[in-house]
Steps between C-alpha positions, in 0.01 A plus 500: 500500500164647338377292242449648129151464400286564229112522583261365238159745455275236685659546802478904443138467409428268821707741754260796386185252509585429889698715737503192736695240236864402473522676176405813645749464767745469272421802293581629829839388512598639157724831541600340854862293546316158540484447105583640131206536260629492141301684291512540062268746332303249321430368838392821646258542161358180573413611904353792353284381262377206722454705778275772362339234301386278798501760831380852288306486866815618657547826267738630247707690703564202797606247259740787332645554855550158540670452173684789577614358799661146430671653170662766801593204727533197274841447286477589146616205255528533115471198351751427185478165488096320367467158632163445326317292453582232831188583671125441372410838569699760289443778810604220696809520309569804583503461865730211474724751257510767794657221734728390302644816394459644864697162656167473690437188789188507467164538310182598727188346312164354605529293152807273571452249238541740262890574582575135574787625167670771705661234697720415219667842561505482885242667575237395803128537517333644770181624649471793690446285777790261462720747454407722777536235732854386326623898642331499840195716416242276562 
């Protein structure tokens, strides 16, 4: 069974910063059947703005491709439901929203501590890392 995930923007931000990391190898999985990416639009807004904020390097138009890409091959969830505020960090929040309204498994962060909450609704914590190793990729 693919697991449900939700990836926090670290681990987007670290992927582009190194093409030899976990997270970037599991940018590469999303669009393929080894996983579901859930994605909201608030979340997308967020990997915009970060992205263009800290890696203008990369261009405009790359990071608008990319965007394009995981809101093509990632599964749109609306969320009805606010859950706020569990986490310390309201956009942190919003992650945690995304996987609960998308039944998620998991949620891929670098800053674990900060979803220690989302395990009250069932939800596990990963790294790229951990989790690539949980489905065989690594």
């Amino acid at each position: 069974m693919k697991p449900r995930i939700v990836i926090d923007t670290n681990v987007v931000v670290s992927a582009l910063k190194s093409r030899h990391g976990a997270a970037n190898r599991l940018l590469h999985l999303i669009g393929t059947k080894k996983i579901v990416h859930s994605l909201s639009v608030p979340l997308v807004l967020e990997y915009e703005e970060v992205l263009k904020r800290l890696l203008p390097s990369m261009g405009e138009q790359n990071l608008n491709y990319l965007l394009d890409y995981l809101c093509t091959t990632s599964q749109d969830t609306k969320i009805y439901y606010l859950w706020r505020p569990i986490l310390k960090d309201p956009k942190d929040d919003m992650v945690l929203e995304l996987a609960v309204a998308s039944n998620s498994d998991f949620i891929i962060t670098y800053n674990q501590k900060d979803f220690v909450e989302a395990k009250k609704f069932g939800i596990k914590i990963s790294t790229p890392r951990e989790l690539l190793i949980l489905i065989e990729e690594l």
